[in-house]
C-alpha positions as CSV (number, residue, x, y, z in Angstrom):
1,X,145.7,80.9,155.7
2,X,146.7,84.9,154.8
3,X,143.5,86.1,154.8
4,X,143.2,89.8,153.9
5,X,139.3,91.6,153.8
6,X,138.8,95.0,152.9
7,X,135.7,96.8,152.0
8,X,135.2,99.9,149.6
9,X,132.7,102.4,150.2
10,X,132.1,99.9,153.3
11,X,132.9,99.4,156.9
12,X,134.1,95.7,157.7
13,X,132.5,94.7,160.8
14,X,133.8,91.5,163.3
15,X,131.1,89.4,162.6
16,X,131.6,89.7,158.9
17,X,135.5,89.1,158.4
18,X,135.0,86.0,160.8
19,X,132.3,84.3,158.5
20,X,134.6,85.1,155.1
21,X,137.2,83.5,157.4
22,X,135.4,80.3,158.0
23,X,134.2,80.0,155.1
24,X,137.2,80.4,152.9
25,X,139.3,78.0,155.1
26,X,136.1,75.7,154.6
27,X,136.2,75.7,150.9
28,X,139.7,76.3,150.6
29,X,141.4,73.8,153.1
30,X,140.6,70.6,151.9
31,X,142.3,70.7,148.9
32,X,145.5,73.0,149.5
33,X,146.0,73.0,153.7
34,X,147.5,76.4,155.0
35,X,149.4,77.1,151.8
36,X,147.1,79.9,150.9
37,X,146.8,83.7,150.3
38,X,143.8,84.9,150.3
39,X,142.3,88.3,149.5
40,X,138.6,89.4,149.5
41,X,137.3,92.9,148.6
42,X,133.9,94.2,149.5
43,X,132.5,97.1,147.5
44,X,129.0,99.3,147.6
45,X,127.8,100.8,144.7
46,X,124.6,102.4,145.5
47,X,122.2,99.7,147.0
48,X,124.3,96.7,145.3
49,X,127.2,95.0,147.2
50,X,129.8,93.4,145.5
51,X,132.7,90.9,146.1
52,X,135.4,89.2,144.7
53,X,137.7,86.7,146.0
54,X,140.9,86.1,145.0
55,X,143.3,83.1,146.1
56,X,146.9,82.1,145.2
57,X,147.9,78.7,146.2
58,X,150.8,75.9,145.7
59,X,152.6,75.5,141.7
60,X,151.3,79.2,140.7
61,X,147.7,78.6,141.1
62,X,145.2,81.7,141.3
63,X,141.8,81.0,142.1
64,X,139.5,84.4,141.6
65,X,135.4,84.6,142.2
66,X,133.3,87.6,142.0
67,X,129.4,88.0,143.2
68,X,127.0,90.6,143.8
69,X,123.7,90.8,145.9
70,X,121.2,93.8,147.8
71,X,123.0,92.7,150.7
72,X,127.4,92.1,151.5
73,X,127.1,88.8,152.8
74,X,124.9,87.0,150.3
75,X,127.2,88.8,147.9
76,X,130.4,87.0,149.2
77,X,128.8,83.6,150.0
78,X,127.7,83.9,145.8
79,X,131.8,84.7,145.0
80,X,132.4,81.9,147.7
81,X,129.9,79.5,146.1
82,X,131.4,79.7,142.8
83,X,135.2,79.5,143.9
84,X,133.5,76.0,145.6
85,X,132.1,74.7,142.3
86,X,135.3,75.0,140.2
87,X,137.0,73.3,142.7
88,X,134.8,70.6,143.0
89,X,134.8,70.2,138.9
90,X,138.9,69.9,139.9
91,X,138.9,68.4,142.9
92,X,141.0,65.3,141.6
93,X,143.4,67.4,139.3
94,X,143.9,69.2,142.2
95,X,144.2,66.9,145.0
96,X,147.1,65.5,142.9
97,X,149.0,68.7,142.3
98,X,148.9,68.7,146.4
99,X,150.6,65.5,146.7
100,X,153.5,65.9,144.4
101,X,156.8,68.2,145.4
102,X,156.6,71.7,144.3
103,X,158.6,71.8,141.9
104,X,158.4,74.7,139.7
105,X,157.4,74.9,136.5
106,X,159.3,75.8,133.1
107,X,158.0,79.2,132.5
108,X,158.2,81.8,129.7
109,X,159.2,85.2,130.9
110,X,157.1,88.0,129.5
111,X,156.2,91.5,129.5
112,X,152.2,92.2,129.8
113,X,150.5,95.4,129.1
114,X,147.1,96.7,129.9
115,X,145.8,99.3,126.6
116,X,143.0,102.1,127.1
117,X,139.8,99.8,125.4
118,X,137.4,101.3,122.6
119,X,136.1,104.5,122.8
120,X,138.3,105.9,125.8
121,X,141.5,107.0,124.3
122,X,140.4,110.4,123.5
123,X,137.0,111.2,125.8
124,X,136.9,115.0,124.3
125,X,136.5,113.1,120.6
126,X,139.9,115.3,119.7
127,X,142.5,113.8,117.7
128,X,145.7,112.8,118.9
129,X,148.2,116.0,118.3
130,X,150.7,113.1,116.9
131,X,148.4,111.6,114.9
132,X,148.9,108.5,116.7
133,X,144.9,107.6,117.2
134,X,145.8,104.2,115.6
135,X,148.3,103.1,118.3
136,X,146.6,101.9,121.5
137,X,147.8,103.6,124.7
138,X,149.2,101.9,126.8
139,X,148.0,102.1,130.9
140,X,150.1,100.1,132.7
141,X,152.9,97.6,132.0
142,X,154.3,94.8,134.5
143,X,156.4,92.2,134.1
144,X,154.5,87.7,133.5
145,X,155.5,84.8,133.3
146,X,154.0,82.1,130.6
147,X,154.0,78.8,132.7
148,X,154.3,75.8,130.8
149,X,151.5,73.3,131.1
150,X,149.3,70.7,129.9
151,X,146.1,71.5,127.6
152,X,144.6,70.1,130.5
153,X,146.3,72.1,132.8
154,X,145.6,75.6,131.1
155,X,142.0,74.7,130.8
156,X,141.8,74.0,135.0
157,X,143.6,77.0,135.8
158,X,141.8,79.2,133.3
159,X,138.8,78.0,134.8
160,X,139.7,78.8,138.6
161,X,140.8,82.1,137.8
162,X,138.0,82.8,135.9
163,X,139.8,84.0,132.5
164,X,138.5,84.6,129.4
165,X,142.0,83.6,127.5
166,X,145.2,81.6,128.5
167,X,148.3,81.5,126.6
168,X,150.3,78.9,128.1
169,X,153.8,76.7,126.8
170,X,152.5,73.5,125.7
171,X,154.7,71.2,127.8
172,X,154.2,68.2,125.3
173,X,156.1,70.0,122.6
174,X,157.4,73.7,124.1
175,X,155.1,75.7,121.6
176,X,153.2,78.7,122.7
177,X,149.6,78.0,122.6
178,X,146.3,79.4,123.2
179,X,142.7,78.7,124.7
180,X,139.9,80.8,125.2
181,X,135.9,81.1,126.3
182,X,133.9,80.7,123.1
183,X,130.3,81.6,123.3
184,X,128.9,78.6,122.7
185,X,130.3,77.6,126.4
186,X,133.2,75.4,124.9
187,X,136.9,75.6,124.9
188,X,138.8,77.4,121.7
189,X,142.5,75.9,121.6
190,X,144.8,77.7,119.2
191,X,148.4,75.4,118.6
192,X,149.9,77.0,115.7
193,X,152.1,75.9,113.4
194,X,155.6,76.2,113.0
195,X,156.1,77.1,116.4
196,X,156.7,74.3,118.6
197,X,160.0,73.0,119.7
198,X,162.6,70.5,118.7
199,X,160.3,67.5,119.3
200,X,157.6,68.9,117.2
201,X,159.0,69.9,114.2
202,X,157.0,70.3,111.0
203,X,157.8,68.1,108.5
């Protein structure tokens, strides 16, 4: 395993980056080998630690975990305990993505963009000179892929990287689609028409 640990606002001591060590390849290892890259980030905001975990293993898959405590490690074994349940909720899904060949996936190419959210575009409460104040800004743009996948699928990975939205290429007919958190707990799953491929034509 990669394994990268940094800290913000924080000194990473020895004894720290060895237990995030053992315990990632603990969690981690029984379901993808040493085919991982991991990263963990420790930060200290006043008297509240926080963590987050981030993983990216075989066939594109990203796991992510975040968890905060008065104290850094109960703050990462909280990320790490989390990552640990949504793999266990996968274990079988998972186990057999580990067995096949890696073949990659059919993926979309895409562009994706990150826009200043509600309320920051103008902090001084001035209008835009342009008179653009209806066009978000845009803060950063980087270049995505849309993988192609299962329902199934989407729903697994959105759930290990902790997403609240997916949109994915249905692989049983080549449509875009989308799923998403609703608030209720459940799974919204938008297919819509007129956009799938030459299998699923509209009649």
């Amino acid at each position: 395993m990669q394994l990268s640990v940094k800290g913000k606002q924080l000194d990473i001591g020895n004894a720290l980056r060895a237990h995030v060590e053992t315990s990632l390849e603990r969690i981690l290892g029984k379901y993808f080998g040493d085919a991982i890259v991991a990263r963990v980030t420790l930060s200290r905001e006043a008297h509240l630690y926080r963590a987050s975990v981030s993983a990216h293993v075989g066939r594109n898959i990203l796991l992510e975990a975040q968890g905060e405590a008065g104290e850094p490690y109960p703050a990462f074994d909280t990320a790490a305990e989390r990552l640990s349940k949504r793999l266990r909720r996968h274990k079988r899904r998972l186990r057999s993505h580990h067995k096949e060949n890696p073949v990659e996936l059919e993926s979309v190419p895409a562009q994706k963009y990150i826009l200043v959210g509600p309320g920051n575009e103008n902090p001084g409460g001035e209008e835009s000179p342009d008179g653009s104040d209806d066009q978000p800004m845009v803060v950063a743009e980087m270049a995505a892929e849309i993988p192609s996948l299962t329902v199934s699928e989407a729903v697994m990975r959105m759930d290990l990287a902790d997403l609240p939205a997916m949109m994915f290429r249905n692989s049983a007919h080549g449509g875009l689609n989308m799923i998403y958190r609703r608030a209720d707990g459940n799974i919204g799953w938008l297919d819509p028409r007129g956009n799938r491929g030459t299998d699923g034509q509209e009649s």
